[in-house]
C-alpha positions in Angstrom: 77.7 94.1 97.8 76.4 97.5 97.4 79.0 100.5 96.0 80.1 102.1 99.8 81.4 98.0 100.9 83.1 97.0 97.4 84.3 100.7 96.9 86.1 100.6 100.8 87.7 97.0 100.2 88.6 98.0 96.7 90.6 101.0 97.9 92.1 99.0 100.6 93.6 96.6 98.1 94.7 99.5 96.0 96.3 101.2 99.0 98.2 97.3 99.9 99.1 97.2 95.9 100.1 100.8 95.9 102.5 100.8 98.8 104.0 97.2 97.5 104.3 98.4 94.4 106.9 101.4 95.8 108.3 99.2 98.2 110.2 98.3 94.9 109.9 101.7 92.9 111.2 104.5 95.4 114.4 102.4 96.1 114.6 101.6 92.3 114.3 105.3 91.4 117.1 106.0 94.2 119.1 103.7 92.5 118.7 105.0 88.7 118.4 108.4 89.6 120.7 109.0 92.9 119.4 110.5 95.9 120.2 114.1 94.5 118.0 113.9 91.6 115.8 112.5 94.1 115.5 115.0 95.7 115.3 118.0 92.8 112.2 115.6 91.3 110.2 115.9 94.9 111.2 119.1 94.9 109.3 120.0 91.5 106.9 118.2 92.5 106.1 120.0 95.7 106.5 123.3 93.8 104.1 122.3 90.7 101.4 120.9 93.3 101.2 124.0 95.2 98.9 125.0 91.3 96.3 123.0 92.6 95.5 126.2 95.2 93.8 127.5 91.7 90.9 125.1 92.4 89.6 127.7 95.1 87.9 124.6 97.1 85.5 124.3 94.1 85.7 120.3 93.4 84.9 120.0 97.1 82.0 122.1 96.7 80.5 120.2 93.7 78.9 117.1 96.0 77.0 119.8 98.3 75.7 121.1 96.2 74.7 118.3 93.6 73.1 116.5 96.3 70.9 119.4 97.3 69.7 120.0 93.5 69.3 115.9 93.6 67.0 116.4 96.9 64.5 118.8 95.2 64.9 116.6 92.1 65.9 119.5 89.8 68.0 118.2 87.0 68.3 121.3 85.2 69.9 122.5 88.1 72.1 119.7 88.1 73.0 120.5 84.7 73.9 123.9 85.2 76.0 123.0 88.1 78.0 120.8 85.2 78.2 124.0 82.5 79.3 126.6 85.8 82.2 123.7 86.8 83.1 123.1 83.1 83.7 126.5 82.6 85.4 127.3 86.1 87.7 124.4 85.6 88.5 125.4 82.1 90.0 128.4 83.2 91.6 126.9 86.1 93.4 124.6 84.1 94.7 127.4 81.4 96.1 129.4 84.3 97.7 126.7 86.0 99.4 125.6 82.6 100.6 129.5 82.3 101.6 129.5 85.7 103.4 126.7 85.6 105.5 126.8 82.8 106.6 130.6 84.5 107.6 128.5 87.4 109.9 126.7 85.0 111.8 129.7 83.5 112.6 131.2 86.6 113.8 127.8 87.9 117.2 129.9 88.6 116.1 132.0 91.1 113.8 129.9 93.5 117.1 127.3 93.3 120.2 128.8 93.2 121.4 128.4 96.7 120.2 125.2 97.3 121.0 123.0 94.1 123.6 123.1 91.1 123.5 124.3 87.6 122.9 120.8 86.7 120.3 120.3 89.0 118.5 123.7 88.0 118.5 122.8 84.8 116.9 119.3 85.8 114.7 121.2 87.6 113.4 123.3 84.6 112.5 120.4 82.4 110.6 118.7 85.6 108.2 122.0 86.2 107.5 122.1 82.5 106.0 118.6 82.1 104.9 118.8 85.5 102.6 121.3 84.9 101.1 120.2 82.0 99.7 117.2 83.9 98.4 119.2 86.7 96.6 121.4 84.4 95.1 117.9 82.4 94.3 116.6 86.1 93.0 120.0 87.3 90.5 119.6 83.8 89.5 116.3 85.0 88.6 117.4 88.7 84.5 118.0 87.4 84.5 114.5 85.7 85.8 113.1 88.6 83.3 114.5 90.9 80.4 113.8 89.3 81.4 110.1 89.4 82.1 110.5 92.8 78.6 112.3 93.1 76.8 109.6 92.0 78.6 107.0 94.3 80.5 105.2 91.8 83.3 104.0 93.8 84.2 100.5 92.4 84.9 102.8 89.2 86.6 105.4 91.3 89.1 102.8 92.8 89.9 100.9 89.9 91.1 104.1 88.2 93.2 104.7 90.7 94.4 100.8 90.8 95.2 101.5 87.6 96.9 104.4 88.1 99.2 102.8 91.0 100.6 100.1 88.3 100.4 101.8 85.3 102.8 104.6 86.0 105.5 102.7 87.8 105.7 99.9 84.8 106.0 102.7 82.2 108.6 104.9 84.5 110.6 101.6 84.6 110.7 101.3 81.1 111.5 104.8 80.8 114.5 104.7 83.4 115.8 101.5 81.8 115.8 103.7 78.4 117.8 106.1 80.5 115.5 108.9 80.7 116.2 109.7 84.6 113.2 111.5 86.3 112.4 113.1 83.0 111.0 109.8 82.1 109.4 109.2 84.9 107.2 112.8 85.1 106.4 112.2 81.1 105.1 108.3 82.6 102.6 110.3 85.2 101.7 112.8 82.2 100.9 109.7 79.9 98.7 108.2 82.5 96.8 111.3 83.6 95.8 112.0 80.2 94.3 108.3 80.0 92.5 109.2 82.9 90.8 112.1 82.0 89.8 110.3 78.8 88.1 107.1 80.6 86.9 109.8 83.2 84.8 111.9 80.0 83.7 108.8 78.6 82.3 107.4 82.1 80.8 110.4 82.8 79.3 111.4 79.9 78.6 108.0 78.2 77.7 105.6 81.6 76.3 108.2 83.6 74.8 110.8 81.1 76.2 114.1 83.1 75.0 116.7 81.0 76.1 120.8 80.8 73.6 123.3 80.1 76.8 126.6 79.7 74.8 129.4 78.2 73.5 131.9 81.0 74.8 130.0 83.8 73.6 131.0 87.3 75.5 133.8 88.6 73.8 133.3 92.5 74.9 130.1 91.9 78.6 130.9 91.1 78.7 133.5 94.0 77.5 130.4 96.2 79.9 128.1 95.4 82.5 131.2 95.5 81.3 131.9 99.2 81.3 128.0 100.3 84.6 127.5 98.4 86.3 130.3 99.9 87.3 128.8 103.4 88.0 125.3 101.7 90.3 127.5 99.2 92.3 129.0 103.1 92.4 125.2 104.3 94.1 124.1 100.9 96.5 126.7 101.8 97.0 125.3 104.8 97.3 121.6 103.6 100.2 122.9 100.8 102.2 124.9 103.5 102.1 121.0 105.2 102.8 118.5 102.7 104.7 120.4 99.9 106.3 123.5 101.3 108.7 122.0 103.6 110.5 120.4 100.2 110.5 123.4 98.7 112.5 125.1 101.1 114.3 122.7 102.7 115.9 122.5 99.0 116.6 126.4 99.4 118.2 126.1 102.4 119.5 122.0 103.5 119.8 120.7 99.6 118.7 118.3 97.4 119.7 115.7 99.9 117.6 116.7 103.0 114.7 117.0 100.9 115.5 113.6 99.5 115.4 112.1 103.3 112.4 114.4 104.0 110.4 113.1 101.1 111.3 109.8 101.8 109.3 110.2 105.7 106.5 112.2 103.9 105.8 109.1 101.2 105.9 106.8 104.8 103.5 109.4 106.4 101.0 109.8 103.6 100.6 105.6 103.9 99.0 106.0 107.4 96.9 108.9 106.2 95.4 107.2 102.7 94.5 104.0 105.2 91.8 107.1 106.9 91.0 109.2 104.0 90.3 106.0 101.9 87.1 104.9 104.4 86.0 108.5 105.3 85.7 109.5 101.3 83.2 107.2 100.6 80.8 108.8 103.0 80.9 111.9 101.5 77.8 111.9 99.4 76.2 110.2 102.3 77.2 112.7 104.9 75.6 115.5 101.9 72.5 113.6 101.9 72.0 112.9 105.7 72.1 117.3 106.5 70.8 117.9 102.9 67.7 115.5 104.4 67.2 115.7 107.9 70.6 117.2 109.3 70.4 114.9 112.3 73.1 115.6 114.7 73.2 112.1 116.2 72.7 110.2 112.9 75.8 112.2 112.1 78.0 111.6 115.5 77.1 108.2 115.0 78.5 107.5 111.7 81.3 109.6 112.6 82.1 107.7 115.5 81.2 104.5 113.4 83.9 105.6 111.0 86.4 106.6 113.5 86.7 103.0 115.4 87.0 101.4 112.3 90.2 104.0 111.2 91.4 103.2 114.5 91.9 99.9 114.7 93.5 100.2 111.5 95.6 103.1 112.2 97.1 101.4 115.2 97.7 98.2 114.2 99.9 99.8 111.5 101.6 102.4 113.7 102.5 99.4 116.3 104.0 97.3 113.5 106.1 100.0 112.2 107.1 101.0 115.9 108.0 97.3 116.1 109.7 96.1 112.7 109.9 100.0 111.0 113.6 100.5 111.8 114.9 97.9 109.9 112.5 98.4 106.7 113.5 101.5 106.3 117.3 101.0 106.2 116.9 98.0 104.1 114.2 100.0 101.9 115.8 103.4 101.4 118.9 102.9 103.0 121.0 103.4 106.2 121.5 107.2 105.5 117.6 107.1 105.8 118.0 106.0 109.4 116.2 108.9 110.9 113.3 108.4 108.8 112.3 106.1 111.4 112.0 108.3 114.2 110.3 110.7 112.1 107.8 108.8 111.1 106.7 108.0 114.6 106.8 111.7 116.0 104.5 112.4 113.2 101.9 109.4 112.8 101.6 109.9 116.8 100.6 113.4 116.5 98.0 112.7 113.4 95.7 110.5 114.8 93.5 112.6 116.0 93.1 113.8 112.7 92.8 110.5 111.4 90.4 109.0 113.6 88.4 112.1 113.0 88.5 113.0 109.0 84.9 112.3 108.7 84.0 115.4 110.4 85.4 117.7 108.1 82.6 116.1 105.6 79.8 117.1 108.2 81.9 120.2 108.7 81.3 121.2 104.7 78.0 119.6 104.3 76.3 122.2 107.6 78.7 124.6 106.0 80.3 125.6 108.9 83.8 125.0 107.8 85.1 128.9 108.3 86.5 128.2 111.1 88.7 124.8 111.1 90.0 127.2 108.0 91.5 129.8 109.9 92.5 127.8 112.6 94.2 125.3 110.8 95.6 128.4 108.8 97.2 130.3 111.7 98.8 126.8 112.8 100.1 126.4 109.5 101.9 129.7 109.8 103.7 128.3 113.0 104.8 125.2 111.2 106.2 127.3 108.3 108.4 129.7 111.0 109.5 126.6 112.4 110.8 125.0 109.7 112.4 128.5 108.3 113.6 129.3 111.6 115.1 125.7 112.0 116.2 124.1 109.3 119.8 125.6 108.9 120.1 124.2 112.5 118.2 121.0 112.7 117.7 119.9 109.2 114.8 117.9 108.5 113.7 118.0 112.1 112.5 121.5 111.6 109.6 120.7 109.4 108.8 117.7 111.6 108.2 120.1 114.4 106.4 122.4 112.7 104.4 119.5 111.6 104.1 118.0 114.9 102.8 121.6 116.9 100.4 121.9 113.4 98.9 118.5 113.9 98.1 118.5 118.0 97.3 122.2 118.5 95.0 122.9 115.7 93.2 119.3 114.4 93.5 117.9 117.4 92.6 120.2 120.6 90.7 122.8 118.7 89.0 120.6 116.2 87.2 118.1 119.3 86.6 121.5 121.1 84.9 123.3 117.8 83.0 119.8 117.0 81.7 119.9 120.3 80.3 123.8 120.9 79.5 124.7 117.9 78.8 121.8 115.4 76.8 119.9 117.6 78.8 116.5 117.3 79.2 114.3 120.9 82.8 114.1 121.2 82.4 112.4 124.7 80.9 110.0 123.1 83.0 109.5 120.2 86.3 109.1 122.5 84.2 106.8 125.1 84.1 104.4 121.9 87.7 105.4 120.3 89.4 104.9 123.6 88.9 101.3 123.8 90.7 100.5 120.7 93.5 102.7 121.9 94.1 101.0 125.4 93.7 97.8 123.6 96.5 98.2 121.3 99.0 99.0 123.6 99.3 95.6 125.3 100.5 94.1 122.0 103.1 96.9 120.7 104.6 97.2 123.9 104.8 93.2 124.7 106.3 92.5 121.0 108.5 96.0 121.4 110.6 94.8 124.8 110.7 91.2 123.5 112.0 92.6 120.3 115.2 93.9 122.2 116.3 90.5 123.3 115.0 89.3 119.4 115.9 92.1 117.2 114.9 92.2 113.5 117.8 91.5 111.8 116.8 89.5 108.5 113.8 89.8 106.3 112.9 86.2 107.8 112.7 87.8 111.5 110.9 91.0 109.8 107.9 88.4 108.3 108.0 86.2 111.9 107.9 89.5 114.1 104.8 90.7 111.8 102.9 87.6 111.9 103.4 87.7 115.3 102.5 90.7 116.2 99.6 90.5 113.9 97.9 87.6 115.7 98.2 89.2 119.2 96.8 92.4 117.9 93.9 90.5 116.0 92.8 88.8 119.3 92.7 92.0 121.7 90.7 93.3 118.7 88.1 90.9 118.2 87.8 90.8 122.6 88.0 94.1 123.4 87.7 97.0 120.1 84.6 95.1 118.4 81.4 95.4 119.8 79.0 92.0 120.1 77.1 92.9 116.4 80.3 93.1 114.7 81.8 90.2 116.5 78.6 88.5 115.0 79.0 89.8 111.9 82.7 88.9 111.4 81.8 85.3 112.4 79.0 85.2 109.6 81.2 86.1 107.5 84.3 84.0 108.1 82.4 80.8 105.9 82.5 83.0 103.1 85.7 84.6 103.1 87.4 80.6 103.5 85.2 79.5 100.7 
């Protein structure tokens, strides 16, 4: 099984052992560390996070340009790409660590409305070791893409596997001990330092990467500058979406509506990881396809290739959580996490677009044309910070949802297919004529299993498992009729012998 197959099921079995494996731990943390603390540990955590802007969009950069240097076969190029990165990333990670540990004293005045001397205090400890572990992970960023570079995926995902039960097991401990979330941000520090070791030795040892640092190229600094640039505006855009909202609806709701928030964020980010997981290992594909022969219909089909496949997923989780999502999340987080539920469906609806399409913004980056999803997605991400400034002393956490919702349908959905189209040279007809069977085929199941459930509720964990299995089978045959086409059919039949043996 070549790297691309065992890397995509690989990640797919860490995202099913990730997700069980906090299934157990949110709730546990909730119940060592009470919702507040919660709350004040997602809260550092959204603030630290926002030090990964210092990466300027460089990691993204690094497999461009590797595999154009691997085209012309110039290795020495390829080592000075290493020695440029090293040092970039050097710096990066010294600033971030300075940054960060500013963050920390002045704790006091980015909190003092929203949290209590206790919980400031909390907080202060939190940014510290927080931000020595995005500094360590920051240094690790060139390892990391070099191994990624070189389409080493089965090592990529078992990292990562490792990473899902290693920090968990060792937080548990720690919380047992009665360390609190202190114990569990020194747990994600321990393991990210492991990381970065088996990530220098892989590189270096397995895969002899090499750094040539003396007189590195300055045109090739100012070209990675220049690509990184717009990436650099989009991570702005991505921070303003996933970690802002925490950070100020701890300013102005509390500890406990970020607690709430964070709670629907973690649920969000599930249905996300189940597209960014297939679309990420086509990135050094994509690379080589417009390094080679830029061949807009290779490219719109692989894209669209990609897309059915994150589709059928996608939907067959967003129906089952439509379906049986209510009742795991009270019995998960609890019942004052009842509006969770709702959220969660406002927002996954509004992402798919996104997530149908995330293989784009590869070919996007790759033609380096990527200026302007940038400062689209920028100016959108503007509107979803007013909203959720303007709103959130009114409607709580419904304020960043909103913002999140307008963010996700104006800009990656209607100006993304319209930018794809005219000016990157990608058949979205084409792409939706495929995507929109596996739409109108899902519907038939979720809404069947959805009215039904009203005269069957889910009321036990037995009716949870029988109204999955359920709708799992009825969603697996309107697949395999009408979302597959007759070579997959034929494929997934070759391959059933196998899987039962």
């Amino acid at each position: 099984m070549s790297q691309r197959k065992s890397g995509a099921l690989l990640g797919y079995v860490n995202i099913i052992i990730k997700n069980l494996v906090y299934l157990v731990y949110t709730p546990l943390l909730l119940h060592f560390v009470g919702q507040a603390d919660y709350g004040v540990y997602q809260t550092a955590n959204s603030f630290v996070f926002s030090l990964t802007l210092l990466t300027f969009g460089f990691s993204q950069a690094y497999v461009r340009f590797y595999m154009q240097y691997r085209a012309k076969k110039d290795e020495e190029g390829i080592s000075v790409l290493n020695g440029t990165y090293l040092i970039l990333y050097t710096a990066v990670s010294a600033l971030a660590l300075i940054l960060g540990l500013i963050f920390a004293s002045c704790a006091s005045v980015f909190f003092s409305k929203g949290f209590t001397s206790h919980e400031i205090q909390l907080a202060r400890i939190l940014l510290s070791i927080m931000a020595v572990n995005i500094a360590v992970t920051l240094f690790s960023t060139i390892f990391d893409a070099y191994i990624i570079s070189h389409e080493k995926f089965v090592f990529q995902q078992s990292r990562q596997l490792f990473t899902t039960l290693a920090t968990p097991l060792i937080s548990f401990v720690l919380l047992m001990l009665g360390t609190g979330t202190i114990g569990v941000a020194c747990a994600q520090l321990a393991v990210t330092i492991t990381l970065l070791l088996l990530n220098m030795r892989f590189a270096i040892k397995k895969l002899g990467m090499h750094f040539h640092i003396m007189g590195c190229n300055k045109a090739l600094l100012v070209s990675i500058a220049a690509f990184s640039a717009w990436i650099f505006t989009n991570q702005i855009c991505d921070l303003v979406n996933q970690n802002v909202p925490n950070v100020l609806l701890g300013m102005l709701s509390g500890a406990e509506a970020v607690a709430v928030f964070a709670v629907a964020v973690q649920i969000r980010t599930v249905f996300s990881s189940l597209s960014v997981t297939m679309s990420s290992i086509f990135t050094p594909l994509i690379n080589q396809i417009v390094a080679e022969r830029n061949d807009n219909r290779e490219l719109t089909t692989l894209m669209t290739k990609i897309g059915r496949y994150q589709a059928i997923l996608f939907l067959w989780v967003w129906g089952g959580f439509i379906l049986v999502g209510r009742f795991f999340v009270t019995k998960w987080a609890g019942p004052e996490f009842g509006s969770v539920y709702w959220m969660i469906i406002v927002m996954t609806t509004a992402i798919f677009i996104p997530l149908v399409q995330n293989t784009g913004i590869e070919i996007q980056r790759a033609k380096n044309m990527h200026k302007a999803r940038s400062i689209a997605y920028l100016c959108m991400a503007v509107v979803n910070l007013a909203i959720t400034v303007f709103l959130a002393p009114y409607i709580n956490v419904w304020a960043p949802t909103l913002g999140y919702v307008v963010y996700s349908i104006v800009g990656c959905g209607l100006f993304m297919n319209w930018y794809y189209q005219r000016h990157i040279g990608l058949d979205m007809f084409y792409f939706w004529k495929k995507v929109s069977r596996c739409i109108i085929a899902a519907l038939p199941p979720t809404t069947v299993c959805v009215i039904v459930s009203f005269w069957l509720p889910v009321t036990s964990w037995l009716s949870f498992v029988v109204w999955g299995v359920v709708y799992s089978l009825l969603y697996g045959v309107m697949a395999y009729y009408f979302m597959l086409n007759k070579k997959e059919k034929e494929s997934l039949i070759a391959k059933l012998p196998k899987i039962g043996k």
